[in-house]
N, C-alpha and C positions, 0 to 999 in steps of 0.2 A: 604441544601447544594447548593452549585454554581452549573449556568448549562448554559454551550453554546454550547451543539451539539443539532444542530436545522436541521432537512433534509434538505439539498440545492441538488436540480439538475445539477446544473454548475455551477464552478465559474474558475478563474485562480487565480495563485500568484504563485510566486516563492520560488523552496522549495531548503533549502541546506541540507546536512548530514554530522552527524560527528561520530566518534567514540571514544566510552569512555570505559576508565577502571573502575569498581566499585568507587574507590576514588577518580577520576572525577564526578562521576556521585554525590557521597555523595556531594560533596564541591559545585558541581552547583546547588546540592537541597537550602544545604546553604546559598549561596551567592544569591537567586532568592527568598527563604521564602516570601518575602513582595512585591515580584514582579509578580509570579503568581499560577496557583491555579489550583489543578488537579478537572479532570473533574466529573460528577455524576458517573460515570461509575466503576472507581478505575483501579486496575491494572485487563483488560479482555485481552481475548483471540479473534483476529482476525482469521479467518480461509479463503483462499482462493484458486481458482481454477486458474489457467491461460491455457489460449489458444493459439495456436500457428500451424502454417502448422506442416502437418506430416515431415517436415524436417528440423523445426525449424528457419525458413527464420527470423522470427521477432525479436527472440531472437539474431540470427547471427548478423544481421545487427543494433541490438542494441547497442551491445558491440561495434561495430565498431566506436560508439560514434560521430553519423550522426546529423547536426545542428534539424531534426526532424525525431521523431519516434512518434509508436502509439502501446497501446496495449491493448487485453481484457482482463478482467478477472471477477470473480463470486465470490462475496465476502458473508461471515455473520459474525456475534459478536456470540462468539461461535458455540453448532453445533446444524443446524437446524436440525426440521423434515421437512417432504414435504410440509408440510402446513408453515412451518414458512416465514418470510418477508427475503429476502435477496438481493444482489443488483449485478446488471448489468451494471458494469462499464467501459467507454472507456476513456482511460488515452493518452492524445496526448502530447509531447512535444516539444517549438518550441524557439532556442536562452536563454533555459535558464529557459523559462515561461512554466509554467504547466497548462492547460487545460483539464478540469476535467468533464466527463459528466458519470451521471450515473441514471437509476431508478429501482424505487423497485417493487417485485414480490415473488409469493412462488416460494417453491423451486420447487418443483415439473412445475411448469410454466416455469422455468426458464432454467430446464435442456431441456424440451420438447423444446425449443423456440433456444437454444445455440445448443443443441446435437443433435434433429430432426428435427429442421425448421419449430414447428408449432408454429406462431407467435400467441404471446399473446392478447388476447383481449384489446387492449390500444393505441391510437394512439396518437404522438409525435414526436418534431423534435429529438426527442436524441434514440428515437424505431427505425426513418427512420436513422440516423447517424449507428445503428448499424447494421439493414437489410443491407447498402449500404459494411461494413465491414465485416460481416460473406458473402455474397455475391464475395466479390472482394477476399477474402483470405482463404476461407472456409475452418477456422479454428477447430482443434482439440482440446479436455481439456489435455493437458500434465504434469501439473504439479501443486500440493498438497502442498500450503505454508501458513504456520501458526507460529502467535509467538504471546507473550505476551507484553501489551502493557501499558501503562502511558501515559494517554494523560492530555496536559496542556493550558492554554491560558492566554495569559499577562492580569493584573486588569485594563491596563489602556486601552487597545483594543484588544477585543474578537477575531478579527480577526488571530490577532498575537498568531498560533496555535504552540505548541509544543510536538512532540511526541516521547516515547524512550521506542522502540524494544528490545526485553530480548528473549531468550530461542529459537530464527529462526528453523524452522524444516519444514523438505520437505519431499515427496515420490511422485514417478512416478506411483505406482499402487491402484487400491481403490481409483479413481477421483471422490469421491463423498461427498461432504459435510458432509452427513449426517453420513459416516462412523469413525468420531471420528480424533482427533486432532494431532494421534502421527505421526513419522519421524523422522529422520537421524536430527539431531544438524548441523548446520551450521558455529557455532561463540564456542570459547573459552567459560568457563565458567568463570562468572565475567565480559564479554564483553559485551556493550549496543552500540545499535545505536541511536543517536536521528537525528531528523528531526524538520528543523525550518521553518516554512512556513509562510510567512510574500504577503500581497497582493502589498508592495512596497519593499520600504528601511526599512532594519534592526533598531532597535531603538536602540539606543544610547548607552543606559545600559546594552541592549543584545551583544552589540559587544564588548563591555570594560569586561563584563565578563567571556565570551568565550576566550579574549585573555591574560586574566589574568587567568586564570586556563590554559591558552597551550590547547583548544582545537579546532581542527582546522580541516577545511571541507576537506569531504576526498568525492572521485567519488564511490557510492557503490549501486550496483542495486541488490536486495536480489535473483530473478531472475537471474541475470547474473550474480552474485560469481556460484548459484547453477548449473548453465551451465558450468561454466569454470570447477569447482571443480568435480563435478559428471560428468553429461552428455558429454562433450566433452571429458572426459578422457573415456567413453566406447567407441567412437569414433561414438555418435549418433549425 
């Protein structure tokens, strides 16, 4: 089977997102068959933590949709145990471009390190990038996001990553990885997100088919739907 998820530490490229109804999604399997190729993985489960001041500053001022933001979170492929490998990621955006740093650790390492500040035995420019962010924002884990996923990459450049989100669910309580994958539904059923993440310009064939099926990039932070939709309406 093909395979192009390789651990990288950092990179950038620019990511757009769109949304699709099931028969969007059928016809662009269609229409791309010979153009690109899902990954060793298949359709898995991402599980994530996100962190944010006890007031929410980050998330606020994300939505406000400010030329840069930044955010943390604790990610695994499925649900770990405390010994399993899981990732520590800062996600900065800046004009558009995505900047990506993140590394890996157990779980157990990782909550000690995010939740009580005992740093991991590992040193790095991307350990000090997040000492200097839990430091300056000394963030909390607030929120429990998970959804299933299909990830894909063009034959003709691996880089050319494609990825489409199914089943989004969230919960504020039980922040912890290792507590299992359910939550509150976020999206219609039948509704997919994808996500095209290209380190330049769009290729040619990707943009002739996107606008031949009518699908077209929509502004969608799975974060910031679940803040407007849930948390903001408790008035948190």
């Amino acid at each position: 089977m093909a395979k192009a998820n390789v651990y990288i530490s950092s990179f950038e490229r620019v990511e757009k997102k769109y949304m699709m109804t099931k028969e969007q999604f059928e016809s662009f399997l269609q229409r791309t068959e010979d153009k690109i190729t899902l990954d060793e993985y298949g359709l898995h489960t991402i599980c994530n933590i996100y962190y944010d001041t006890d007031t929410y500053d980050l998330i606020r001022y994300s939505i406000s949709k400010p030329k840069y933001k930044e955010k943390l979170r604790l990610r695994s492929y499925g649900i770990p145990s405390k010994e399993s490998a899981v990732f520590v990621e800062l996600k900065k955006k800046w004009n558009g471009v995505v900047f990506k740093r993140r590394t890996s650790m157990s779980l157990e390492e990782a909550k000690n390190y995010l939740d009580y500040g005992v740093r991991p035995d590992k040193e790095s420019q991307i350990v000090r990038e997040i000492d200097y962010f839990l430091e300056y924002y000394n963030p909390l884990p607030k929120l429990f996001l998970a959804y299933d996923r299909l990830a894909f990459f063009s034959n003709e450049d691996a880089q050319v990553r494609i990825t489409v989100d199914q089943n989004i669910r969230s919960r504020t309580t039980d922040l912890d990885l290792s507590l299992g994958d359910y939550g509150e539904k976020l999206l219609e059923e039948g509704d997919y997100l994808m996500e095209i993440k290209v380190p330049g310009v769009f290729p040619l064939w990707l943009a002739n088919i996107l606008s031949e099926l009518k699908i077209y990039p929509v502004s969608f932070s799975k974060y910031g739907n679940i803040y407007k939709k849930s948390l903001l309406a408790r008035g948190v």
